[in-house]
C-alpha positions in Angstrom: 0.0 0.0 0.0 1.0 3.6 -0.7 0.3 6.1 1.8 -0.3 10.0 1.2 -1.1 12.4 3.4 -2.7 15.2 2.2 -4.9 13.8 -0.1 -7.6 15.5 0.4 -5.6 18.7 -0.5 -4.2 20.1 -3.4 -1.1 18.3 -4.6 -2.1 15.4 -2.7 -5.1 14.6 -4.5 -3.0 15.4 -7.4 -1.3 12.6 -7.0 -3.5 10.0 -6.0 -5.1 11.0 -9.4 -1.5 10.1 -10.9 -1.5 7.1 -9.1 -4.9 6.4 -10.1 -4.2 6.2 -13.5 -1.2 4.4 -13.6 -3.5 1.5 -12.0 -2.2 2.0 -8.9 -5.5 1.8 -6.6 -3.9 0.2 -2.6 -3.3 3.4 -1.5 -4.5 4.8 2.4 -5.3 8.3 2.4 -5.0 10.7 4.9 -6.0 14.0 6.1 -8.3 16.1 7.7 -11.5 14.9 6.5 -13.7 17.3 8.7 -13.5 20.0 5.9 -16.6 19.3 3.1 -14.8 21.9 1.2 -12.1 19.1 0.0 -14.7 16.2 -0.6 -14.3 16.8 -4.3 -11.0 15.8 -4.4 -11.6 12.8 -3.1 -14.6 11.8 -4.6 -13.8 9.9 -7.8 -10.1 8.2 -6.5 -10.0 4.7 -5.8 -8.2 4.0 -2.6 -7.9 1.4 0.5 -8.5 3.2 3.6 -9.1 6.7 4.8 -7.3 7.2 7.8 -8.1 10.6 9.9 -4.4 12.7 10.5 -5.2 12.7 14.3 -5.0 8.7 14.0 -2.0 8.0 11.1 1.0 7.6 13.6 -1.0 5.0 15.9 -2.6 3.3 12.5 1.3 3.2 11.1 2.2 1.4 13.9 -0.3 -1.0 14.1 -0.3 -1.8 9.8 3.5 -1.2 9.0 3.4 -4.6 7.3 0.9 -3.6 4.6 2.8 0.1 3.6 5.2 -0.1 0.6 6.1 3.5 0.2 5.2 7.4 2.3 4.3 10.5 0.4 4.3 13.3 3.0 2.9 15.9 1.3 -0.3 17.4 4.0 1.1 20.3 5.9 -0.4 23.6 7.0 0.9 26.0 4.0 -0.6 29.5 4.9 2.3 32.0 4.6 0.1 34.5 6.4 -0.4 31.9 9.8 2.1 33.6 12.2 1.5 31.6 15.6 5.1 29.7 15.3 3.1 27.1 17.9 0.9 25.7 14.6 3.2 24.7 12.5 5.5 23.3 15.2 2.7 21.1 15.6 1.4 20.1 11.9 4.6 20.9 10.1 7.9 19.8 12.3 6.6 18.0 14.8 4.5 15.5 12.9 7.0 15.2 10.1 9.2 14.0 12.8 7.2 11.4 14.2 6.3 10.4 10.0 10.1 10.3 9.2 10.8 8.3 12.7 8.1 5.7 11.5 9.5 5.3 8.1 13.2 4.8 9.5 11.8 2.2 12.0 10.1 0.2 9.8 12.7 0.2 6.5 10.0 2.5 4.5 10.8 4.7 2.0 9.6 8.3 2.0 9.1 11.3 0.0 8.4 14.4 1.8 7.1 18.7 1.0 9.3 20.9 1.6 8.8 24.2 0.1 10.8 26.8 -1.8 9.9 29.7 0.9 12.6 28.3 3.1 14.6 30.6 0.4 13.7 33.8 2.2 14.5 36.6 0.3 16.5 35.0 -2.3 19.8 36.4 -1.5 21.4 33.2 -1.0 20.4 31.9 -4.4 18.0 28.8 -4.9 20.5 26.2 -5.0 19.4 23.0 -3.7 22.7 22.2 -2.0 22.8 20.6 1.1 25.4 23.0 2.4 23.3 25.9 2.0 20.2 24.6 4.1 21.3 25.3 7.3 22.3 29.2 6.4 18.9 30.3 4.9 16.7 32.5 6.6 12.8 32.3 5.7 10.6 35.2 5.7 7.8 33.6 7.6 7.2 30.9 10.1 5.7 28.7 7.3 8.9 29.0 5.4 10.9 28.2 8.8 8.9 25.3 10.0 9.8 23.6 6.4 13.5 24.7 7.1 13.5 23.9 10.6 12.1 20.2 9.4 15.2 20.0 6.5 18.0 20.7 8.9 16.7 18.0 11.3 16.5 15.4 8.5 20.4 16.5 7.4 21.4 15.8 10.9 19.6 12.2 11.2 21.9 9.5 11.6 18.8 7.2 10.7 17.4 7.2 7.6 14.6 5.3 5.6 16.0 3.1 3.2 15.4 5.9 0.8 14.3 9.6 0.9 13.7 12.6 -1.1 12.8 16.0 0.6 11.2 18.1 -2.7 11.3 22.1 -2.1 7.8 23.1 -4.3 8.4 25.9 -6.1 4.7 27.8 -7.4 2.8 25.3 -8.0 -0.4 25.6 -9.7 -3.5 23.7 -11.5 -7.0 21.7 -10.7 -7.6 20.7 -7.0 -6.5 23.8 -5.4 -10.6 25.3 -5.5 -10.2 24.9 -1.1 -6.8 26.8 -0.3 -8.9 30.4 -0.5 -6.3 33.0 -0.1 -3.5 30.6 -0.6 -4.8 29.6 -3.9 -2.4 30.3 -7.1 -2.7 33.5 -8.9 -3.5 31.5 -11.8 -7.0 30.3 -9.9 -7.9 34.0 -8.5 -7.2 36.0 -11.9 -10.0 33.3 -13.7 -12.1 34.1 -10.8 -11.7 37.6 -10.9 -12.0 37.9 -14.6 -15.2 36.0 -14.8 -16.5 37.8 -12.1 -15.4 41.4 -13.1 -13.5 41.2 -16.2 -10.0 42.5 -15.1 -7.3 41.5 -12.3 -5.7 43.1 -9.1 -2.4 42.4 -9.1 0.0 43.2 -6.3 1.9 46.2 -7.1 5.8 46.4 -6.5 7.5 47.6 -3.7 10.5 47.1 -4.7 12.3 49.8 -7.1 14.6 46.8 -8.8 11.0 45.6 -10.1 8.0 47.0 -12.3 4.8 46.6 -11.7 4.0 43.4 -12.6 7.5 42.0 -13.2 7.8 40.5 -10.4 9.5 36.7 -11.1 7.9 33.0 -10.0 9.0 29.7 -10.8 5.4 28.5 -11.7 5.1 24.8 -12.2 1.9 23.0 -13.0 0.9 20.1 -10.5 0.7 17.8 -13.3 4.4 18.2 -13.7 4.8 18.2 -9.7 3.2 14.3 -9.5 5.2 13.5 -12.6 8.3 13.6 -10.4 6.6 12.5 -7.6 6.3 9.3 -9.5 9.7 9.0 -10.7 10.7 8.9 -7.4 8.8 6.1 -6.3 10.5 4.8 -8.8 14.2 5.9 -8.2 15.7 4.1 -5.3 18.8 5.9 -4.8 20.3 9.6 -4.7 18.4 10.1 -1.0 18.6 14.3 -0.7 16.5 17.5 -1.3 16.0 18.7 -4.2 13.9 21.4 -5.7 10.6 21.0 -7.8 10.4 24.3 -10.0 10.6 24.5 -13.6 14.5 26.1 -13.4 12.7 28.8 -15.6 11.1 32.4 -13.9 8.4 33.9 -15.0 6.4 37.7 -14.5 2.9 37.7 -13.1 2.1 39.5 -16.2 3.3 36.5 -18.2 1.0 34.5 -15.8 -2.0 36.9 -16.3 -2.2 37.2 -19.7 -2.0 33.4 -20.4 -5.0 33.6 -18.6 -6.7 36.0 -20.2 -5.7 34.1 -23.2 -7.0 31.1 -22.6 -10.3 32.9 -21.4 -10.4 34.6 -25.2 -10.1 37.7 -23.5 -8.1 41.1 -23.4 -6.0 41.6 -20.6 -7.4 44.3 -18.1 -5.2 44.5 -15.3 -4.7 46.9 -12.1 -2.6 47.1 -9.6 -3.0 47.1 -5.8 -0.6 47.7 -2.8 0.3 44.5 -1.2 -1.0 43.6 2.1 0.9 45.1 4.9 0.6 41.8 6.5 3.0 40.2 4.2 4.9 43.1 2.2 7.8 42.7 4.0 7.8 38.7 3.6 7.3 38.9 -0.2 9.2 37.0 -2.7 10.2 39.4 -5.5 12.1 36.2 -7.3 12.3 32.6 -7.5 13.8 30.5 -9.7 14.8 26.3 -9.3 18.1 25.6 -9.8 16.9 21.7 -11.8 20.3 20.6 -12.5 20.2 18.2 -9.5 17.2 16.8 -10.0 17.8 16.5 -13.7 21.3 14.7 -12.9 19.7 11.7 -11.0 17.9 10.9 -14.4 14.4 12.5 -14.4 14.4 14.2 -18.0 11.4 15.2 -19.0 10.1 18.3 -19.7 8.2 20.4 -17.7 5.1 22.0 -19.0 5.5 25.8 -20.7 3.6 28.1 -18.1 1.5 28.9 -21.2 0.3 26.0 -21.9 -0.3 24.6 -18.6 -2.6 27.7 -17.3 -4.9 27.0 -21.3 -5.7 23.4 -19.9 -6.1 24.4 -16.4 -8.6 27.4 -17.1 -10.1 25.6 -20.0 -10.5 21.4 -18.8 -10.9 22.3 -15.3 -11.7 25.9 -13.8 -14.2 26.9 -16.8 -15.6 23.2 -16.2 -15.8 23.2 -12.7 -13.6 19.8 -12.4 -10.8 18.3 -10.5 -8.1 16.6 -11.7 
């Protein structure tokens, strides 16, 4: 059986879809199922069991002998959540007591780990081990992922493989539940169908237009892709990043949109939130080349491309992936 938590979230439903339709159907989902706003993402996978979050580590225990393989991928991802004592709990601690399982019963595991442990940038976006324990995140998300990638660099016990993956901007179908957190991609569509233009955030930083600020978007479908391969891969243990190596404006981002809709562009532009101005990403880009130099060669989707099947098979259609 193939465990992933998350699955009623975003990526995690993703890739129970993946799995899905590579006829992979003994898989034990977990999550928070109290939330009827994610039911849809569950809702058409096949699965095994659905085991509550609260109960995973007991359940583990009790059913190592029937689990194959551990995606990790639930965590609490709002940049905005500043009570440190939250993702202590839901992002480090409970990773801790996943990764401990996994090492006692000889199970590999892939794990989230999230490009805002970056900070600012000014360290680069090099996926080297080396540079982990230096970086500085802007927000208490961003350190309880960091916090989480040290302590697995100092583990001197291991599952028999591992793979930490830092998700770069991911975006697509299944994301209709993250509200605020949802991609740009999702809240220009709604915005444009609602009022025919987008707000976009506008720059406080003079080394960048309005507009021009730079993302490493990737599409989910390419996110599972890899998370496939590396089911797959059972060597080069590490953490590697998950962007497309390739930045992009939120004006590239907006238009595509508005492309795909059959639209023209009407944008404006709004100060950022106070709240997070001064924890704002102006760039990110994946450095791939470690990623790519374990073996996983294909391409990722063009950012163009990705957003005209997103808006058209699945936001404009009201279906999940």
């Amino acid at each position: 059986m193939i465990i992933v938590t998350g699955a009623a979230g975003f990526i995690g439903s993703c890739l129970v879809g993946k799995l899905n339709n590579q006829g992979i159907k003994e898989i034990g989902i977990v999550d928070d199922f109290s939330h009827p706003e994610k039911a849809l993402n569950t809702r058409n996978k096949a699965f095994e069991v659905s085991i509550d979050r609260k109960e995973f580590a007991d359940w583990f225990r009790k059913n190592n002998g029937l689990v194959e393989f551990v995606y990790h991928i639930g965590a609490r991802t709002d940049t905005t959540e500043f009570n440190m004592s939250v993702f202590d709990e839901l992002n480090l601690n409970y990773s801790k007591e996943i990764w401990k399982l996994c090492t006692a019963f000889n199970i590999p595991l892939v794990y989230a780990s999230s490009a805002a442990t970056y900070g600012d940038g000014s360290l680069g976006y090099t996926d080297d081990h080396n540079l982990i324990p230096k970086l500085q995140p802007l927000n208490p998300y961003g350190v309880s992922k960091n916090e989480f990638d040290k302590w697995v660099l100092s583990q001197e016990k291991t599952p028999p493989y591992w793979f930490g993956l830092k998700f770069f901007n991911v975006f697509g179908p299944n994301e209709y539940h993250k509200g605020r957190m949802a991609s740009v991609v999702f809240h220009a569509y709604n915005q444009i169908r609602d009022t025919g233009s987008v707000k976009l955030f506008r720059s406080h930083n003079p080394d960048y237009p309005d507009g021009e600020q730079l993302r490493d978007f990737i599409y989910v479908k390419d996110v599972v892709d890899v998370l496939y391969f590396l089911m797959n891969h059972q060597t080069n243990s590490g953490i590697y990043n998950l962007g497309t190596g390739k930045a992009r404006t939120f004006l590239d981002l907006v238009n595509s949109v508005f492309t795909a809709l059959g639209e023209d562009p009407s944008i404006e532009f709004i100060d950022t939130p106070i709240d997070i101005r001064d924890k704002y990403q102006y760039f990110t880009e994946a450095a791939m080349q470690k990623l790519h130099s374990i073996g996983y060669t294909k391409p990722f989707t063009p950012l163009e491309d990705g957003i005209r099947e997103y808006v058209q098979e699945y936001l404009r259609e009201g279906s999940c992936y």
